[in-house]
N, C-alpha and C positions, 0 to 999 in steps of 0.2 A: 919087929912090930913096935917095940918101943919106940923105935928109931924116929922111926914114920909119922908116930901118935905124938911124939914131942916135934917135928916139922909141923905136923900139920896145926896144935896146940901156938905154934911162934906164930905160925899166918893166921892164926887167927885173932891170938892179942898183938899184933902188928896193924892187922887191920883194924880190929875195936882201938888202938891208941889212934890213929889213922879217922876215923869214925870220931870219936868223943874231941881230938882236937878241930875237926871240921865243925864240930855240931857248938863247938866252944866259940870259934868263931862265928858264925851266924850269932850267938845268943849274944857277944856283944857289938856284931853290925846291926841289930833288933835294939841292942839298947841305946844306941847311938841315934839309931834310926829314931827312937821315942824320943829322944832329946830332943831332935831337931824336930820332928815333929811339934814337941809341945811349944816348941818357941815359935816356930811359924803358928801354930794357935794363937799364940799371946796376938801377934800380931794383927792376926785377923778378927780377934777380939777389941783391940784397940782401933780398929777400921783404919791401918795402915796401909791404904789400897796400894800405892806407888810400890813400897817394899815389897809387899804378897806377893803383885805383881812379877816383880826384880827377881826376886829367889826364888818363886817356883818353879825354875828350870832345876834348882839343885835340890828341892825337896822329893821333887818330882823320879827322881835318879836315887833315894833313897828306898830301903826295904820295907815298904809299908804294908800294911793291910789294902786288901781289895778296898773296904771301906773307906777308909782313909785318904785313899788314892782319891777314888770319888767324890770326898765330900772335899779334898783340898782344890781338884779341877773345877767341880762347881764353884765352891767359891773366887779361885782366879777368875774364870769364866763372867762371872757378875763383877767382880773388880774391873773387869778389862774394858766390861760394858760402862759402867760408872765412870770412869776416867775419861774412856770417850766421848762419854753425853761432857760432862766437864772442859773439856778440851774444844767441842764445837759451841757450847754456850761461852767460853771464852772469846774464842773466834769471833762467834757473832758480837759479842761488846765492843773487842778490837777496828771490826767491821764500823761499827756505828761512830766508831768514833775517829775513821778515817786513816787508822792504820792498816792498810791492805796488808803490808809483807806479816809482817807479826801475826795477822789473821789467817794468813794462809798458810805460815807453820802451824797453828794451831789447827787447821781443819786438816792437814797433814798428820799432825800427829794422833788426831781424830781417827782417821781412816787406819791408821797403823796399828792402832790400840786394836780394833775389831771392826777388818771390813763389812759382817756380813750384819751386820745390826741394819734394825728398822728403821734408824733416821741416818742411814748413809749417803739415801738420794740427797736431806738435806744440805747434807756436808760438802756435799760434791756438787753442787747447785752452788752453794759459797762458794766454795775452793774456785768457781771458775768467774765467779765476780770478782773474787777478790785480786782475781792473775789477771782478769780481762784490766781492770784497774791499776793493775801495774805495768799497763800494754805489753802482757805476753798473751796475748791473744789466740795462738795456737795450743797451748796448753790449756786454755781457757775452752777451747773448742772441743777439747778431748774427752773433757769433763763434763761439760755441758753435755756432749751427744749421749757420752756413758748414760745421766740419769732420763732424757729423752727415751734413750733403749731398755731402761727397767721396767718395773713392774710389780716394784713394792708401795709406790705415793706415784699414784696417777696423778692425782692435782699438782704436782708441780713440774708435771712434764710438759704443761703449755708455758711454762713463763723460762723451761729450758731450753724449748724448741725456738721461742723468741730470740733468747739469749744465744742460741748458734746462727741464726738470721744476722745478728749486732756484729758476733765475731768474725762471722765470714766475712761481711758487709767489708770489716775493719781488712781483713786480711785480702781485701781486691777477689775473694774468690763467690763470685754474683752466681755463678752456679746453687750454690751448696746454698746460699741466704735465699733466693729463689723458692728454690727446693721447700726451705725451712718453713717460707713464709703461706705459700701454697698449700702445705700440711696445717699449717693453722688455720687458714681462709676455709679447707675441708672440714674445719672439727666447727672455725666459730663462723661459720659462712655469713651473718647480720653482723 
């Protein structure tokens, strides 16, 4: 009986050592995890959107709170949107000022940042002037047709639908600019 009561006594402070160095671990992955937590705060107090942005794939993969997790994705989440409006209102200066290629990494990296944002017809309405103007014309038509077929900025789907009439036109394909121009003749028939 002893025997037994002294085995069964080792398995079980084998296990509580077993136990308490697991729970030792998490308490400094927890404290590690606060560290970087509180530095990603500082950052996002500092309205370091590029950075937030950068490293929240590795905060993200830290032990955090439900909370935390939450309140650091939203904030990405509005950083990603910020940097995009940023990124397409660059674009458009670039634009005005006659540099297409540099306008159209910018509406590029616009789209990258967060495709599904409310002004991505606009971006993409750019992005395909700005490649129409670099005569890549097919690329230009890919994009033009994309915001044509949305359904987030109705108003600028007649000066897309134009804009794939011009590309087709450019690329010898009278079918497609037909097509295009016929859909606009239905909407502005005067």
């Amino acid at each position: 009986e002893i025997q037994a009561e002294t085995h069964t006594l080792r398995s079980e402070v084998s296990q509580l050592r077993h136990d308490l160095g697991e729970e030792t671990r998490q308490a400094q992955q927890r404290a590690q995890a606060a560290t970087r937590a509180e530095e990603y705060y500082v950052l996002v107090q500092q309205q370091k959107r590029q950075e937030v942005v950068d490293r929240y794939s590795q905060i993200s993969r830290e032990s955090l709170s439900p909370a935390e997790r939450s309140f650091f994705r939203d904030i990405h989440d509005q950083f990603r949107l910020d940097l995009s409006v940023e990124a397409y209102q660059a674009g458009l200066a670039l634009m005005r000022t006659g540099r297409f290629a540099e306008a159209a990494e910018k509406f590029q990296e616009s789209m990258s940042l967060r495709d599904d944002a409310t002004h991505m017809p606009s971006v993409k309405y750019n992005l395909a002037l700005a490649l129409r103007e670099l005569g890549r014309q097919s690329e230009a038509l890919v994009y033009a047709r994309q915001v044509v077929e949305q359904t987030i900025d109705r108003e600028i789907q007649d000066d897309a639908t134009w804009l794939v009439a011009r590309c087709a036109a450019d690329l010898q394909d009278l079918d497609t600019a037909i097509d295009a121009i016929r859909s606009l003749l239905r909407r502005w028939p005067r």
